[in-house]
C-alpha positions in Angstrom: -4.9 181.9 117.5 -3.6 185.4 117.4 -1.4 186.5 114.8 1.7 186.8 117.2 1.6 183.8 117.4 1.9 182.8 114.2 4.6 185.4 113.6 6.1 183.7 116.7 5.7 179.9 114.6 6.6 180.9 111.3 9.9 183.0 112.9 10.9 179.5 114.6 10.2 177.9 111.6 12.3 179.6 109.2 15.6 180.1 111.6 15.4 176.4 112.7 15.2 174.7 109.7 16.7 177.3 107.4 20.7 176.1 107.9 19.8 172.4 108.2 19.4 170.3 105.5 15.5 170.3 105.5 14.3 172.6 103.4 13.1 175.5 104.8 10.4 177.1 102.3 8.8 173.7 102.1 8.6 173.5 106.0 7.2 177.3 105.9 4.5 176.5 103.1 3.3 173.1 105.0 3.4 175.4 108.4 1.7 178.1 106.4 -0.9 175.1 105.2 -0.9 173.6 108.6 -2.3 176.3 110.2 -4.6 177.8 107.8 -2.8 180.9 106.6 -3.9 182.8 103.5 -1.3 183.9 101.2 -1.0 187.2 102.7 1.7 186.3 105.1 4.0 185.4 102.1 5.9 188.6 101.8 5.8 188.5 105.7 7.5 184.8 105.1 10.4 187.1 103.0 11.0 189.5 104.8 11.7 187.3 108.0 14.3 185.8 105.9 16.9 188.6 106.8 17.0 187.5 110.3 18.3 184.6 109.6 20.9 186.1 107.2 21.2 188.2 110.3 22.0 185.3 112.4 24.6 183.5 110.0 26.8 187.3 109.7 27.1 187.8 113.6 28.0 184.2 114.0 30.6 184.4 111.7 31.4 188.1 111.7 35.0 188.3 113.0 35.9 186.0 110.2 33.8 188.1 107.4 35.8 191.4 108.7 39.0 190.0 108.4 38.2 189.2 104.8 36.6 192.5 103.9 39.1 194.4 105.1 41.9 191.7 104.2 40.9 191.8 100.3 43.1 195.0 98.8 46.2 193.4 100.3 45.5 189.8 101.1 45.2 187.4 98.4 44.1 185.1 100.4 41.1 187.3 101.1 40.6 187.7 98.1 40.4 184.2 97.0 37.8 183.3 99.7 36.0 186.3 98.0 36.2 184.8 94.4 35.4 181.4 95.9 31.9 182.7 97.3 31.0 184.4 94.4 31.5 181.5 91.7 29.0 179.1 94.2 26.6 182.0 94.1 26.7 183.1 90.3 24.7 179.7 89.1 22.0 180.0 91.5 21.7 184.0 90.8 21.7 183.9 87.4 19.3 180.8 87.2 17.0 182.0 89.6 16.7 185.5 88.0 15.8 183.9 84.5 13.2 181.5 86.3 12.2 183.3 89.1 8.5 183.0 88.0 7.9 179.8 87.2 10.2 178.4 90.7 7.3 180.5 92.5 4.8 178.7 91.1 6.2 175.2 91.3 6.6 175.9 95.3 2.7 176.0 95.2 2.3 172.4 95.1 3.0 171.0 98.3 2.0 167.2 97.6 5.5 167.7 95.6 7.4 169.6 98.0 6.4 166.2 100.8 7.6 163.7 97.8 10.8 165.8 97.4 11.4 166.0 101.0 11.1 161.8 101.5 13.4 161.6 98.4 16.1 164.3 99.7 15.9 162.2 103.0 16.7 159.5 101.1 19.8 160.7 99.1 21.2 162.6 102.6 21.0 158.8 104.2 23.1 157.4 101.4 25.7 160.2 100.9 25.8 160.2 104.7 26.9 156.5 104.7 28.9 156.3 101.4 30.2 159.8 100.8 34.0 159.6 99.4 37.0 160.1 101.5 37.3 163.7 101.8 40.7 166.1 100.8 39.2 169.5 101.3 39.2 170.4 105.3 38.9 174.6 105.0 35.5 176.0 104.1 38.1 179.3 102.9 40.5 177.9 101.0 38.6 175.5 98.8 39.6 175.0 95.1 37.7 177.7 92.6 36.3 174.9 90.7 34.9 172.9 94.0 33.6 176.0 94.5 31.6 176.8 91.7 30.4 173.0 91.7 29.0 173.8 95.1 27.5 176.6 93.6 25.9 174.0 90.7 24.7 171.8 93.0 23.1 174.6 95.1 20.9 175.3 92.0 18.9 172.1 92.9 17.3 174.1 95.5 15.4 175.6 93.1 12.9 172.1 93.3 10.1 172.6 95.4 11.5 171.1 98.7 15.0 170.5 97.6 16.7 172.3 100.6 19.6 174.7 100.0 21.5 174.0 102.5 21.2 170.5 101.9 22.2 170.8 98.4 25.1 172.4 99.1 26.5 170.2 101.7 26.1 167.4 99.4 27.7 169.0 96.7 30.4 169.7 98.9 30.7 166.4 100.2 30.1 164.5 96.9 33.5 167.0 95.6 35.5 165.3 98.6 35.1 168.0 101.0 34.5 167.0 105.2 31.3 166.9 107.1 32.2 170.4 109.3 33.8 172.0 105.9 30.6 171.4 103.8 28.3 173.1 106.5 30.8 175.7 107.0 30.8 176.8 103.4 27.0 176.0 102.8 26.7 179.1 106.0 29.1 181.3 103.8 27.3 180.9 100.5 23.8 181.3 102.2 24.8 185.2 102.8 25.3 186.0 99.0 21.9 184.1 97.8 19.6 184.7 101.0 20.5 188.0 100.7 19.9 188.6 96.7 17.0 186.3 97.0 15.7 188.6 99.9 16.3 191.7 98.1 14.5 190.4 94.6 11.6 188.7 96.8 11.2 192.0 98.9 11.3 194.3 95.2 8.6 191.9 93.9 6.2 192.1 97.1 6.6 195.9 97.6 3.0 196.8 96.7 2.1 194.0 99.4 4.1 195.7 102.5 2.3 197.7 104.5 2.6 199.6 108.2 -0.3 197.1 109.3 2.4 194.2 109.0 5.1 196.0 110.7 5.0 194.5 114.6 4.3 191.1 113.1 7.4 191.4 110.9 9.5 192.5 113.8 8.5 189.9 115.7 9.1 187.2 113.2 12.5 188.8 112.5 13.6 188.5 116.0 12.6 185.2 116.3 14.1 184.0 113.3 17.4 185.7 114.0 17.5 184.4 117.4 16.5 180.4 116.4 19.2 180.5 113.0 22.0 182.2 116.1 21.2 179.0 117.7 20.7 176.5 114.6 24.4 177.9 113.3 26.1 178.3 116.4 24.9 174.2 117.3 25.1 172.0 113.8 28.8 172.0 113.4 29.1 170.1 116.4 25.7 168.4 115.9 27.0 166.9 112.3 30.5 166.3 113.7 28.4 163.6 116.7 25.7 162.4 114.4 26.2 163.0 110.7 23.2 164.0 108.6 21.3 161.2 109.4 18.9 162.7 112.1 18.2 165.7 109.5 17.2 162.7 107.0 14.7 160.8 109.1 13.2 164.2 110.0 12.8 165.0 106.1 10.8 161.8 105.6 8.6 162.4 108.4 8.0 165.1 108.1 7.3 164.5 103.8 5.2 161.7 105.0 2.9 163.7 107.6 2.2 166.3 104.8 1.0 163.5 102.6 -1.3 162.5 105.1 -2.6 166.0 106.2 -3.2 166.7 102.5 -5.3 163.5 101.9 -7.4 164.5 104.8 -7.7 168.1 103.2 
């Protein structure tokens, strides 16, 4: 297969799965491991990452303006503002002081399949006995519901815990609705996609190279254009169908890499 086409793959990959609660580095690794790829694509696997950011700002960019510009004279504004930053402080801070050893966990993808059959699990039983939610506005949530999103996004840090799984559970298990809890986990995946892009792409520098550069373009559109889609579809999605479908998906998916790796 050409590598185009694996830039084509991986793009799809990360963009689909990377605002859904399935864990989107552990779908990468087992699509990395699924078709043979040495671990020179990883810092082509980072740097695709910012078209999907890419994906999340233009859907909600109208919105973002009127904050940005909003925040000298808008308390509002600058609430929102606050909000973001408390869910992304945990997750920054703990992922700066354990950014090496969080690499090397995500090596292991016999644990990233368990994790993904046991988050499949949990998203099944929060999605069937989640409590009666008070919190209906992804921008006006309470500071400390907030920053407990922001705790519970710090799970994603477990080999394939997803992120935005995390945080719509935390969301949901703090009372918050279905549409709320995605709409937030979109916000907060700005912030940390971003400063986890920025740190990855620091640490791979001496790996980049103008070799890589139509691959990563390509990957990049394709990831932009597949998280446009992903975003723009899942509110609705989760409003029809819950997070059940993103559940069964998890465990099949956790269960097929079990059995590819046993025939390894």
């Amino acid at each position: 297969m050409n590598d185009w086409l694996y830039a084509i793959i991986l793009g799809l990959v990360e963009g689909a799965t990377e605002f859904i609660p399935v864990s989107s580095t552990g779908h990468l690794i087992l699509a990395k491991l699924a078709l043979g790829l040495d671990p020179s694509w990883d810092t082509f696997i980072v740097v695709i990452q910012l078209g999907a950011i890419l994906g999340v700002v233009a859907i909600y960019l109208q919105r973002l303006l009127k904050v940005l510009f909003g925040l000298p004279t808008d308390p509002e504004a600058r609430r929102f503002a606050l909000s973001v930053l408390l869910a992304f402080l945990p997750s920054m801070i703990l992922g700066a002081a354990l950014h090496g050893q969080i690499k090397s966990a995500f090596e292991n993808p016999a644990l990233i399949c368990w994790t993904l059959i046991l988050g499949g699990i949990v998203l099944l039983a929060i999605d069937r006995w989640r409590p009666q939610p008070r919190h209906f506005d992804a921008m006006k949530y309470p500071l400390l519901t907030s920053l407990g999103v922001g705790v519970f996004q710090c799970l994603s840090m477990i080999p394939g815990v997803s992120r935005s799984g995390a945080t719509i559970v935390g969301a949901l298990l703090l009372r918050a609705d279905k549409k709320s809890a995605a709409e937030f986990s979109f916000f907060l995946a700005i912030p940390t996609m971003a400063g986890a892009f920025v740190y990855d792409l620091y640490k791979a520098r001496d790996t980049l190279n103008a070799d890589q550069a139509g691959l990563i373009a390509i990957g990049f559109v394709v990831a932009f254009a597949s998280g446009l889609l992903v975003v723009k579809t899942m509110i609705a999605f989760v409003g029809r169908h819950g997070f059940a479908p993103f559940a069964w998906w998890r465990i099949a998916v956790g269960v097929l890499g079990l059995w590819l790796i046993s025939r390894a």
